[in-house]
N, CA, C and O atoms as a MOPAC input file, in Angstrom:
PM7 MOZYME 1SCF
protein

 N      2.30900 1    -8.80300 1    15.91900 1
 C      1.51300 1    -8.75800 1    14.70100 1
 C      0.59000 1    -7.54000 1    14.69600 1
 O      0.33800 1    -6.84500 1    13.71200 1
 N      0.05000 1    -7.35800 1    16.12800 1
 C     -0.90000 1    -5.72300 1    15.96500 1
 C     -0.15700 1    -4.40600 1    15.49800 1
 O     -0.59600 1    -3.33200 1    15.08700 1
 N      1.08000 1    -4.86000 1    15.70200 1
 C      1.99100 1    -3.70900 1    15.42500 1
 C      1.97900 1    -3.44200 1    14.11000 1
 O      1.91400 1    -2.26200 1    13.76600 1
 N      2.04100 1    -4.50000 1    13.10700 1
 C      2.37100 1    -4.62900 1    11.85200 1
 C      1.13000 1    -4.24700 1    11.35500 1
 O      1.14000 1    -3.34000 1    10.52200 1
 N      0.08900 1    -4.72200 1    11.67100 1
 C     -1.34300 1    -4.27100 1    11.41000 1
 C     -1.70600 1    -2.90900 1    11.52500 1
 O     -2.46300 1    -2.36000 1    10.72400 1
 N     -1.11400 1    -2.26500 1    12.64200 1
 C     -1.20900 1    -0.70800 1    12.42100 1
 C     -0.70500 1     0.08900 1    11.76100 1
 O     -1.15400 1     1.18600 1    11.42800 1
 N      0.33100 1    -0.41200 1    11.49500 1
 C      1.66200 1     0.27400 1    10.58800 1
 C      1.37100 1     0.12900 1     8.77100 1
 O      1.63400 1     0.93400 1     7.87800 1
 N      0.76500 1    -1.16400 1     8.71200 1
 C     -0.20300 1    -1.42800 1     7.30200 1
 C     -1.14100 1    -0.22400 1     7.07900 1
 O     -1.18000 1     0.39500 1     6.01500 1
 N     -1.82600 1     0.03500 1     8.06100 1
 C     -2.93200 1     0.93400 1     8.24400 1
 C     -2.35800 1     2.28500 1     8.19300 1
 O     -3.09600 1     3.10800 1     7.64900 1
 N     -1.14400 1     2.75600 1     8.65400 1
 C     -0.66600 1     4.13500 1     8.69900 1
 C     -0.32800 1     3.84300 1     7.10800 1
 O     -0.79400 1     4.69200 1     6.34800 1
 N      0.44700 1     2.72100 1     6.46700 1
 C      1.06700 1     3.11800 1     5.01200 1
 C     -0.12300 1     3.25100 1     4.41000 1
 O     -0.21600 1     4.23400 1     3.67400 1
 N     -1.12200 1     2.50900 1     4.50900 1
 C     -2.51600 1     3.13000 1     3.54000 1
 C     -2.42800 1     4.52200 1     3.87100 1
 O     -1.89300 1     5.27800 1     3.06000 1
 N     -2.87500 1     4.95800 1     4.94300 1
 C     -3.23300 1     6.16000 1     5.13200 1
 C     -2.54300 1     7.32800 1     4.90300 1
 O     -2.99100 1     8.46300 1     5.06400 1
 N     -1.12100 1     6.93900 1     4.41500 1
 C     -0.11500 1     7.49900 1     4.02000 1
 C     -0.27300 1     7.97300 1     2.14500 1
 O     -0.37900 1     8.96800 1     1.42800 1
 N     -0.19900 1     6.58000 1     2.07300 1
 C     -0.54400 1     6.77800 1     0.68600 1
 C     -1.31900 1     7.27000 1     0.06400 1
 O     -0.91000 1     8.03400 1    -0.81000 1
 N     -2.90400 1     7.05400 1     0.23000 1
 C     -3.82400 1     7.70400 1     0.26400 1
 C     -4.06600 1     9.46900 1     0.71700 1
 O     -5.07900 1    10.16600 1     0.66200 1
 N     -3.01600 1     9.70200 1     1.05100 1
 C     -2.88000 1    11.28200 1     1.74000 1
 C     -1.93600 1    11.92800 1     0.58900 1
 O     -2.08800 1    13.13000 1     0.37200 1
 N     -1.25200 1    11.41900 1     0.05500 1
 C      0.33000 1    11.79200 1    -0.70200 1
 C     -0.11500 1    12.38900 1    -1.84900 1
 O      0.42700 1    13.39100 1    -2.31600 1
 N     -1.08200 1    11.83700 1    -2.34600 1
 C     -1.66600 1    13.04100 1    -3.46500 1
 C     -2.37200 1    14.20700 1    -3.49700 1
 O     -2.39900 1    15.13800 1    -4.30300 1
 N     -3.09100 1    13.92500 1    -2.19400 1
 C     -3.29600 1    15.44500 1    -2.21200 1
 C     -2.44200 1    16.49700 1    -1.51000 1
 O     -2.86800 1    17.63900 1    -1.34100 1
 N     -1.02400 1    16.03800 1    -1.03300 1
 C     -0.15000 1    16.74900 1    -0.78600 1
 C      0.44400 1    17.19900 1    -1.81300 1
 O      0.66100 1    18.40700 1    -1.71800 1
 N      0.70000 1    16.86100 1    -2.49600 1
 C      1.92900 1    16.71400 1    -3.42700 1
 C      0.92400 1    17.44700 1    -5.07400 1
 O      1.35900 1    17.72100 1    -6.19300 1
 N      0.03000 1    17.50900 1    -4.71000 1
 C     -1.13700 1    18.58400 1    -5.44900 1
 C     -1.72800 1    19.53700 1    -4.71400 1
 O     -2.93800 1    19.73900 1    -4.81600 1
 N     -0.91300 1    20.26800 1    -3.84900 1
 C     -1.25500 1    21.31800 1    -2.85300 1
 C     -1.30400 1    22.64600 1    -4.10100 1
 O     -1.86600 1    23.66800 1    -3.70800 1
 N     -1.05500 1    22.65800 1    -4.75500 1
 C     -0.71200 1    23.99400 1    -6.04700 1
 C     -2.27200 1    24.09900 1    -6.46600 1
 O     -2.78900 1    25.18800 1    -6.71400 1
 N     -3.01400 1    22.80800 1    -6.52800 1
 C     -4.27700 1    22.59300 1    -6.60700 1
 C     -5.48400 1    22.78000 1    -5.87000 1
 O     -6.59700 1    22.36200 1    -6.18800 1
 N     -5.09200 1    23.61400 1    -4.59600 1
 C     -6.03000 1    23.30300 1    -3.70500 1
 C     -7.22800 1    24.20700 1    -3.80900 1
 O     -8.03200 1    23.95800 1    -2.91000 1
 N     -7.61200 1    25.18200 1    -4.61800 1
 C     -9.18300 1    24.91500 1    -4.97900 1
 C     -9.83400 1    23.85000 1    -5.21800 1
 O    -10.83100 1    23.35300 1    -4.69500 1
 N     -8.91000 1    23.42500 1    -6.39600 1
 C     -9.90200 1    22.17000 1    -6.81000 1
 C    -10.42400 1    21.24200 1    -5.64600 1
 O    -11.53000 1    20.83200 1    -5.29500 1
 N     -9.36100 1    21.12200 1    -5.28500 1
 C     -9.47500 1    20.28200 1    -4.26500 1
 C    -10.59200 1    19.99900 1    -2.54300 1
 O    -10.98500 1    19.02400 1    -1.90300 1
 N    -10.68500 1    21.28400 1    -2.45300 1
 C    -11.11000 1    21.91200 1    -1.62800 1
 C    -13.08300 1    21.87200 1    -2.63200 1
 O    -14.16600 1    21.92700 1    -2.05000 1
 N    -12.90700 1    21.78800 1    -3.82400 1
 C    -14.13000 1    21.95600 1    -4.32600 1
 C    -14.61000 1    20.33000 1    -4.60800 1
 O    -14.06500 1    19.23500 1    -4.47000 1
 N    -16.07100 1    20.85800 1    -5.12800 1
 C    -16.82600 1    19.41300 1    -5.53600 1
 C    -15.73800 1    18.38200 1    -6.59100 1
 O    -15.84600 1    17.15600 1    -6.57100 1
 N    -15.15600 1    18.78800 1    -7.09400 1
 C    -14.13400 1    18.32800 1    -7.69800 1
 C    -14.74400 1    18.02300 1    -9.52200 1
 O    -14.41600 1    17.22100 1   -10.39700 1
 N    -15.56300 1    18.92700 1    -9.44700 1
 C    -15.94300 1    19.12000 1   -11.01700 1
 C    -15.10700 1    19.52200 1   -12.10700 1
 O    -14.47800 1    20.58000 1   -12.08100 1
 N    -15.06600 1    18.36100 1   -13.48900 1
 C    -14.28500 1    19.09800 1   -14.26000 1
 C    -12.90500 1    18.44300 1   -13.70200 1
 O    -13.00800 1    17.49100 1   -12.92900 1
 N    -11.64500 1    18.91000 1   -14.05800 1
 C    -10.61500 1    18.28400 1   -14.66800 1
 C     -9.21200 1    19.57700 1   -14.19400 1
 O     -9.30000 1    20.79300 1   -14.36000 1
 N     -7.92900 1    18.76500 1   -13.55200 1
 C     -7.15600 1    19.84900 1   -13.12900 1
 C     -5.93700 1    19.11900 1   -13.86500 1
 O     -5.93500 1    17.92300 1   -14.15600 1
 N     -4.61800 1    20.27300 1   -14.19000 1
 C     -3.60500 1    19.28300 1   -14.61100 1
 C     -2.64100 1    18.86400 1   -13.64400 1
 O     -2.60200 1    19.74500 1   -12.78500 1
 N     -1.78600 1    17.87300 1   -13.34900 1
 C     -1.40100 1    17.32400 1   -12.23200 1
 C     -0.23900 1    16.86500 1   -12.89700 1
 O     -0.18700 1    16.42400 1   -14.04500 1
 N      0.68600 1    17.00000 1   -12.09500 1
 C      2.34500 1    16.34800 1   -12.62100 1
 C      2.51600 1    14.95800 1   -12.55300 1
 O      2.48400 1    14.72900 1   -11.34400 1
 N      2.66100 1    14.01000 1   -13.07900 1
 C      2.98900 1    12.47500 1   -13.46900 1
 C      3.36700 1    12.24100 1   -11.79500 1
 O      2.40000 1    11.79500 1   -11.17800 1
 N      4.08300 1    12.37100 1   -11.30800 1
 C      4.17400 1    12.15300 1    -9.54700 1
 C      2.69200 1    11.83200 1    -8.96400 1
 O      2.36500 1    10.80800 1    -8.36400 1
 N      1.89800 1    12.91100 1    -9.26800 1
 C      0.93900 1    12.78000 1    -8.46700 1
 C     -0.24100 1    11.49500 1    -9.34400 1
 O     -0.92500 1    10.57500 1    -8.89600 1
 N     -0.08300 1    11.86900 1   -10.31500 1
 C     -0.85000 1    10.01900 1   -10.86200 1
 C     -0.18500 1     8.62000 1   -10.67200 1
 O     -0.64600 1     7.48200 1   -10.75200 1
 N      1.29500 1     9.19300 1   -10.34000 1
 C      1.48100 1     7.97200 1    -9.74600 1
 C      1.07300 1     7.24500 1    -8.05700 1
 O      0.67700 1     6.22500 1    -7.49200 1
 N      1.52200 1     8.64600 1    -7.84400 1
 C      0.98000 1     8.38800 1    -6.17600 1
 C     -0.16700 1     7.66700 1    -6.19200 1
 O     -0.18000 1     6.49500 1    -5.81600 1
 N     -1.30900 1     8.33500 1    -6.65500 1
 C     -2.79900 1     8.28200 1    -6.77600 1
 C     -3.31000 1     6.60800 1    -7.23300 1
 O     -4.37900 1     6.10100 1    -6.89400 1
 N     -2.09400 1     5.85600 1    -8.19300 1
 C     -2.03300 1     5.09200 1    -8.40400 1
 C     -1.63600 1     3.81000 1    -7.17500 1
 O     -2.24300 1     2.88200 1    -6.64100 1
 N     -0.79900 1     4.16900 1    -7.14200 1
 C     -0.27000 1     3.50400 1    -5.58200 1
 C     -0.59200 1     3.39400 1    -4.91000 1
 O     -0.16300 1     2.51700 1    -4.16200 1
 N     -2.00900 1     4.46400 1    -4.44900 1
 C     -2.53300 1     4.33900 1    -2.84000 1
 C     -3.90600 1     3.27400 1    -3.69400 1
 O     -4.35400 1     2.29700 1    -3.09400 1
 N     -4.34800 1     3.59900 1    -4.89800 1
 C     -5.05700 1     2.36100 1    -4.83000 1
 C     -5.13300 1     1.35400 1    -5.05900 1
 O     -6.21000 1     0.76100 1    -5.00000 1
 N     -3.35900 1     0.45800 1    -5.60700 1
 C     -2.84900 1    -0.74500 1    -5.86600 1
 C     -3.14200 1    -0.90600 1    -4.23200 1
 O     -4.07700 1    -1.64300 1    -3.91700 1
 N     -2.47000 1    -0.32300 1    -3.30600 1
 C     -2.73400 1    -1.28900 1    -1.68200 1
 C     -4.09500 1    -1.08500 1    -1.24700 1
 O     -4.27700 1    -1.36800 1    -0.06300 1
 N     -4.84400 1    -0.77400 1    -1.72600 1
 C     -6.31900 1    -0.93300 1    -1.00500 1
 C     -6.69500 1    -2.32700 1    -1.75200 1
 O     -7.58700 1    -3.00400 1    -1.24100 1
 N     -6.19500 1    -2.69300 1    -2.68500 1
 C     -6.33300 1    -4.26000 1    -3.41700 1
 C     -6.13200 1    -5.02100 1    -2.66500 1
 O     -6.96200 1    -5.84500 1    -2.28300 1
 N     -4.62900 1    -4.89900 1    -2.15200 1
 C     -3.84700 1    -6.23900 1    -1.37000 1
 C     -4.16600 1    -6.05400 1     0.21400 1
 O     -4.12700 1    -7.04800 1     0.93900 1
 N     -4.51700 1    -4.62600 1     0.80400 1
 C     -4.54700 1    -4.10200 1     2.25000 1
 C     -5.65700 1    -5.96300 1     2.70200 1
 O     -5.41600 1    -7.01300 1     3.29800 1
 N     -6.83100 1    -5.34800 1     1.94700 1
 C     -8.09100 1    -6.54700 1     2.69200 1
 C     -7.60500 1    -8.10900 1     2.97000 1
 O     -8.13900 1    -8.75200 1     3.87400 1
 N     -6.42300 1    -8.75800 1     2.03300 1
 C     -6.33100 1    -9.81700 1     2.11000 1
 C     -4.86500 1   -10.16100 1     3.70800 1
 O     -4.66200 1   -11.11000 1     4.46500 1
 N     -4.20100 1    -8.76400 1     3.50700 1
 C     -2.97300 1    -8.84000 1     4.20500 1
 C     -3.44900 1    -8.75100 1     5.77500 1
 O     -2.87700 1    -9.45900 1     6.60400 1
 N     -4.42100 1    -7.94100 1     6.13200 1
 C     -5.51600 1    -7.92700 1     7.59600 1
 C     -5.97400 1    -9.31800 1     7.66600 1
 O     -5.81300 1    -9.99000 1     8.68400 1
 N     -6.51500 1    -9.74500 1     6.65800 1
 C     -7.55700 1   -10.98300 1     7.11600 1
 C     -6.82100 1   -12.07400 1     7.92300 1
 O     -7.08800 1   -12.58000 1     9.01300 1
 N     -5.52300 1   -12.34000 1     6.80100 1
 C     -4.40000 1   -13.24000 1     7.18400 1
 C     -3.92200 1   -13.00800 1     8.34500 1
 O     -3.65900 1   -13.96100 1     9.07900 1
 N     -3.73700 1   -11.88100 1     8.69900 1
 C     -2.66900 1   -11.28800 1     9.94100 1
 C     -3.84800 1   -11.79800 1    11.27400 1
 O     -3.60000 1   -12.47000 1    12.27500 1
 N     -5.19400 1   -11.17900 1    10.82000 1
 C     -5.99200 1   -11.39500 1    11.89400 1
 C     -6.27700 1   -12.65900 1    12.14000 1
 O     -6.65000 1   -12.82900 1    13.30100 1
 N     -6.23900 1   -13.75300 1    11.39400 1
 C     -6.12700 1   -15.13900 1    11.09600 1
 C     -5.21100 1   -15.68300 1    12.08500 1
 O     -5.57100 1   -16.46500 1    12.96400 1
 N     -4.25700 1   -15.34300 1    11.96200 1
 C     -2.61700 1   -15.83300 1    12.63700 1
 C     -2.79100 1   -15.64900 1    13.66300 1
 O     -2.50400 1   -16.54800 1    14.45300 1
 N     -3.40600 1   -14.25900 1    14.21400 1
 C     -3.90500 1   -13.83100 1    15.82000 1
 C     -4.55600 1   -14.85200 1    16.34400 1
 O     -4.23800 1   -15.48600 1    17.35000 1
 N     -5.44500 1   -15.00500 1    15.67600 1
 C     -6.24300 1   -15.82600 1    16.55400 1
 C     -5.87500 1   -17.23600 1    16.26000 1
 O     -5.80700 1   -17.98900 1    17.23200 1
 N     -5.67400 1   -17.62500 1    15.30400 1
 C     -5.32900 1   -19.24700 1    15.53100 1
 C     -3.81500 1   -19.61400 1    15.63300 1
 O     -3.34500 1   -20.68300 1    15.24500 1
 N     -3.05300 1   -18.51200 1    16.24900 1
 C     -1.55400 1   -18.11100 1    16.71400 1
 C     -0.90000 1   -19.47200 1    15.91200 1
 O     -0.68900 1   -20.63300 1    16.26100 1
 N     -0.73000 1   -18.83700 1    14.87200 1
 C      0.06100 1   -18.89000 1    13.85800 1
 C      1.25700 1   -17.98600 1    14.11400 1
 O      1.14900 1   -17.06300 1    14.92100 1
 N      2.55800 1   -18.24300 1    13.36600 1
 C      3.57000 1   -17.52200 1    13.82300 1
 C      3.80300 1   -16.52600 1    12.03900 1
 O      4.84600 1   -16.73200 1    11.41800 1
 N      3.31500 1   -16.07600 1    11.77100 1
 C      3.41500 1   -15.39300 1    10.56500 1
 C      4.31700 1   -13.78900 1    10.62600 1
 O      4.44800 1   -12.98000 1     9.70700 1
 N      4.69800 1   -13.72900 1    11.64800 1
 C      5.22500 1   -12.24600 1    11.56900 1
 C      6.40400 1   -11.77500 1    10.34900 1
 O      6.62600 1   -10.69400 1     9.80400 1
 N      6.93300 1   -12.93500 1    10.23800 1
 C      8.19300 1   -12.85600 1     9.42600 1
 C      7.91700 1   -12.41400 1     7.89500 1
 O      8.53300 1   -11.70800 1     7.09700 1
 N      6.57100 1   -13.23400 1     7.84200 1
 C      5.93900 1   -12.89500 1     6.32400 1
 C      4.92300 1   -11.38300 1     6.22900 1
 O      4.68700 1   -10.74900 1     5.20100 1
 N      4.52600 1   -11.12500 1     7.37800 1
 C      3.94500 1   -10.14100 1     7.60400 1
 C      4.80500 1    -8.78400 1     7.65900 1
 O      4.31000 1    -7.66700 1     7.50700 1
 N      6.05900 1    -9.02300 1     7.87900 1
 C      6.75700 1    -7.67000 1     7.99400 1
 C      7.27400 1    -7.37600 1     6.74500 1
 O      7.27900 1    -6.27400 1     6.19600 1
 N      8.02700 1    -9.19300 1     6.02500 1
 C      8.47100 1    -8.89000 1     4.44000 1
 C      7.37400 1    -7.99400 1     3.87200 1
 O      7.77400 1    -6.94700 1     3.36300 1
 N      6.04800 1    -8.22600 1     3.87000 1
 C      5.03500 1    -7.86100 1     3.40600 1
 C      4.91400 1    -6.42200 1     3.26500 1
 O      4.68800 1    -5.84500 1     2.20100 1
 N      5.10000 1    -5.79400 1     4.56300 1
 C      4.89600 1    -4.55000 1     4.92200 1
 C      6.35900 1    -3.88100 1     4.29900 1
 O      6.16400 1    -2.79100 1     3.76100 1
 N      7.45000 1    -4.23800 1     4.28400 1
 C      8.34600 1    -3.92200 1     3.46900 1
 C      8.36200 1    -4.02800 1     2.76600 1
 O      9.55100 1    -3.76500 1     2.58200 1
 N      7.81200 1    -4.38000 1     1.37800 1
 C      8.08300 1    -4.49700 1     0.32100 1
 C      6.59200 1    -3.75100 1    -0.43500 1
 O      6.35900 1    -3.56800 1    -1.63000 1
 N      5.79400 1    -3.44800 1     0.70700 1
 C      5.11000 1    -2.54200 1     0.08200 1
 C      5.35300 1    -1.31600 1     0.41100 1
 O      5.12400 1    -0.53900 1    -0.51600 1
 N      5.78700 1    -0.75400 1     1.51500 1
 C      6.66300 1     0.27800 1     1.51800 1
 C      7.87900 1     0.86200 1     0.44000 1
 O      8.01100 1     1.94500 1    -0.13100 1
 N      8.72900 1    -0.45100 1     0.45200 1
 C      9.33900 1     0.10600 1    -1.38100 1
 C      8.22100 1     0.19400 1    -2.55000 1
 O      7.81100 1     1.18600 1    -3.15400 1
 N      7.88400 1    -1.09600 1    -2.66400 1
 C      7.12600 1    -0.82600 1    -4.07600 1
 C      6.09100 1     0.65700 1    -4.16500 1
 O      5.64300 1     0.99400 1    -5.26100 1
 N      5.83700 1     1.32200 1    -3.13300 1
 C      5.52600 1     2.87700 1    -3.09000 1
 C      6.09400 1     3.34700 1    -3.69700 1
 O      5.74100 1     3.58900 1    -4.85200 1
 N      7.24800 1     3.69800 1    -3.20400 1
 C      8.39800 1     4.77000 1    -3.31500 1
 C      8.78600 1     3.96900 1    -4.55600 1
 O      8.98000 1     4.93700 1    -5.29100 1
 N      9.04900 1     2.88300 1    -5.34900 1
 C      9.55400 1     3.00200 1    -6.47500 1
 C      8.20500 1     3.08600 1    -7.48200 1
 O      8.44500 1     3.50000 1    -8.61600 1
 N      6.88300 1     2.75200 1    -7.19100 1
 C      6.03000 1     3.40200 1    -7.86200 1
 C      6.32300 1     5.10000 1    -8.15200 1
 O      6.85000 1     5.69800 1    -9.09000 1
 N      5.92400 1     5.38400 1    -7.31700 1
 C      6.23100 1     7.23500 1    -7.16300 1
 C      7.14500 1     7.51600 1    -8.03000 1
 O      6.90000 1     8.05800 1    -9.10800 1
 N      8.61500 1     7.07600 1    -7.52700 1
 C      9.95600 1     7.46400 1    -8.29600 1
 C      9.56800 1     7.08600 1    -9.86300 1
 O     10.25500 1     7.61300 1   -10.73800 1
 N      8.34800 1     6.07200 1   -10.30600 1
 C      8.50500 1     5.45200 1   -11.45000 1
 C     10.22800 1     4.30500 1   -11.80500 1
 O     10.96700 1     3.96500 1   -12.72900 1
 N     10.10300 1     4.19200 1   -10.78000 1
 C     11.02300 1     2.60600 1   -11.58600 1
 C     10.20700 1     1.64100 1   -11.91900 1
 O      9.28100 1     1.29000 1   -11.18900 1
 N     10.40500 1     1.24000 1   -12.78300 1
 C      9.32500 1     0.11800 1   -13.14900 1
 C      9.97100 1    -1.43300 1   -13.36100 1
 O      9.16100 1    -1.86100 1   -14.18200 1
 N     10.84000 1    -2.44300 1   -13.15300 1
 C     10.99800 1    -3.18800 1   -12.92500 1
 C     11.18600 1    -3.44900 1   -11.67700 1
 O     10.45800 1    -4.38500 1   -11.34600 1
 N     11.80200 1    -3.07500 1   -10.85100 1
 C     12.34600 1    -3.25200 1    -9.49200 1
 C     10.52900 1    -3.03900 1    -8.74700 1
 O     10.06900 1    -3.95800 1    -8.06900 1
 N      9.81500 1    -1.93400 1    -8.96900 1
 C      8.39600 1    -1.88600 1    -8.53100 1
 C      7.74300 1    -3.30000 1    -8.92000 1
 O      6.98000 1    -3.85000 1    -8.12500 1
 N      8.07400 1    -3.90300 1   -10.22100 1
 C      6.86300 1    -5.21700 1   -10.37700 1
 C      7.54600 1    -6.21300 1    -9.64000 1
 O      6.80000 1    -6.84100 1    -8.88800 1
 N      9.08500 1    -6.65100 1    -9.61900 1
 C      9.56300 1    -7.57400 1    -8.52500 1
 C      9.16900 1    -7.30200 1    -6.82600 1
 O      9.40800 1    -8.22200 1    -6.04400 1
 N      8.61400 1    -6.11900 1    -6.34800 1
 C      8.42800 1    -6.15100 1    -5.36400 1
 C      6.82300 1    -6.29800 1    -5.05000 1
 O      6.38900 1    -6.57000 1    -3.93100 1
 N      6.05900 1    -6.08800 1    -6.14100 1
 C      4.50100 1    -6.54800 1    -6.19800 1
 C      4.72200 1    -7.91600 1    -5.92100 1
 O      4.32700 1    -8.65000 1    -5.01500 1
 N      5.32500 1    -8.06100 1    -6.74800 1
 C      5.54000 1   -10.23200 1    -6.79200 1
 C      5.69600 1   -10.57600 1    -5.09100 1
 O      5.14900 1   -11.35800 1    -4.31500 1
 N      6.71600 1    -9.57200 1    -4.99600 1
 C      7.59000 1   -10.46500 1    -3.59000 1
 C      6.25800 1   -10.14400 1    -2.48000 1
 O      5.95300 1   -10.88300 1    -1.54400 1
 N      5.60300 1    -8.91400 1    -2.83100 1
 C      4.24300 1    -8.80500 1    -1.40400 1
 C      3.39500 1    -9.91300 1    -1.45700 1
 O      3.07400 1   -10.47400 1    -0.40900 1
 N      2.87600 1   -10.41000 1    -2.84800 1
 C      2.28300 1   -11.39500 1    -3.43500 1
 C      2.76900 1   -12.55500 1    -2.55100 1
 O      1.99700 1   -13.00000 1    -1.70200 1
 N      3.51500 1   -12.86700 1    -2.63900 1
 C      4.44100 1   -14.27900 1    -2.35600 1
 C      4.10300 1   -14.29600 1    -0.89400 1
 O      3.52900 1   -15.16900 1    -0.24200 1
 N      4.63400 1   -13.02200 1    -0.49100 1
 C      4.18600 1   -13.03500 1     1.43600 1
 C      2.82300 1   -13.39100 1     1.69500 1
 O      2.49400 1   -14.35400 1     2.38800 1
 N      1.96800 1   -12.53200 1     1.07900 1
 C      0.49700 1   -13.40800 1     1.64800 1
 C      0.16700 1   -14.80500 1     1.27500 1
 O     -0.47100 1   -15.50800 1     2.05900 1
 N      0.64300 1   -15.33300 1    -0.09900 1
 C      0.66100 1   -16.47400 1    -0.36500 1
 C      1.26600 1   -17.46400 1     0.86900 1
 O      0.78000 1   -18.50200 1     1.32000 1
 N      2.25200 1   -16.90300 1     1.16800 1
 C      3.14600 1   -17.66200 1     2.83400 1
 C      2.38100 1   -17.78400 1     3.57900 1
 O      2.07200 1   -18.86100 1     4.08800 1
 N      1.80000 1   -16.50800 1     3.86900 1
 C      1.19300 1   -16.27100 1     5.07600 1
 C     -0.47200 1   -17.01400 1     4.52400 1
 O     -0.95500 1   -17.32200 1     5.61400 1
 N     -1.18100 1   -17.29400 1     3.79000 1
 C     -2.03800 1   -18.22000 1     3.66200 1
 C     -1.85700 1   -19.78100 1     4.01400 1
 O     -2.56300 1   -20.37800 1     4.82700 1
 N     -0.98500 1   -20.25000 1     3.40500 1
 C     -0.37900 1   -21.35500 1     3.63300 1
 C      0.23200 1   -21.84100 1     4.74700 1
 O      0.31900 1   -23.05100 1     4.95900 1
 N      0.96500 1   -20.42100 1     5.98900 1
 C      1.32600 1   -21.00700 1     7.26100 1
 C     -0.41300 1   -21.40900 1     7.80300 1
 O     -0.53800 1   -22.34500 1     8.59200 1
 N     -1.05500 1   -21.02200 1     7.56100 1
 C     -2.61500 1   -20.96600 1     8.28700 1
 C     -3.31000 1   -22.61500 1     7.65000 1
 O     -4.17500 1   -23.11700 1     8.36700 1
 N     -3.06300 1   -23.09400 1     6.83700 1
 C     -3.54100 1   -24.59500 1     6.76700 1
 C     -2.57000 1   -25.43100 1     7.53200 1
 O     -2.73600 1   -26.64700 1     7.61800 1

């Protein structure tokens, strides 16, 4: 489970990084107070979007995981769906697919819902 917990922590940190890669054409701005307004290609608002849909779900998916640790719960199974399916729902955020992205919000949804429920 620490494994999965770190690897949660690298896809935030992933995500959260991807826009300002992927707006490297930008890097005054960037590099500046960030005053004022730059134009940015639909990719990168999506990204930007994405890294802060999982800072929503990140707090609840730790608590649970750290939950399971300690009151050794066997949750890994829901914990990895978890981590997979927010790994796609990234990449089809980004790509912009938009159905296949909201079935996989659902399905991360559903995992912590599991993973709440293995814990009562």
């Amino acid at each position: 489970m620490i494994t999965l917990i770190l690897l949660a922590l690298l896809l935030t940190f992933i995500q959260l990084v991807t826009p300002t890669i992927l707006n490297a054409k930008n890097l005054d701005f960037l590099i500046s107070n960030r005053e004022g307004s730059v134009d940015e290609a639909a990719i990168v608002g999506r990204a930007r979007r994405a890294g802060s849909n999982i800072l929503e779900s990140l707090p609840a998916f730790l608590a649970l995981a750290i939950l399971s640790i300690v009151l050794d719960v066997e949750n890994y199974n829901m914990a990895m769906f978890w981590l997979g399916s927010r790994v796609l729902y990234y990449f089809t955020y980004i790509f912009g697919i938009l159905y296949l992205r909201t079935v996989l919000w659902v399905a991360s949804i559903f995992c912590l819902f599991s993973m709440a429920f293995a814990l009562v």
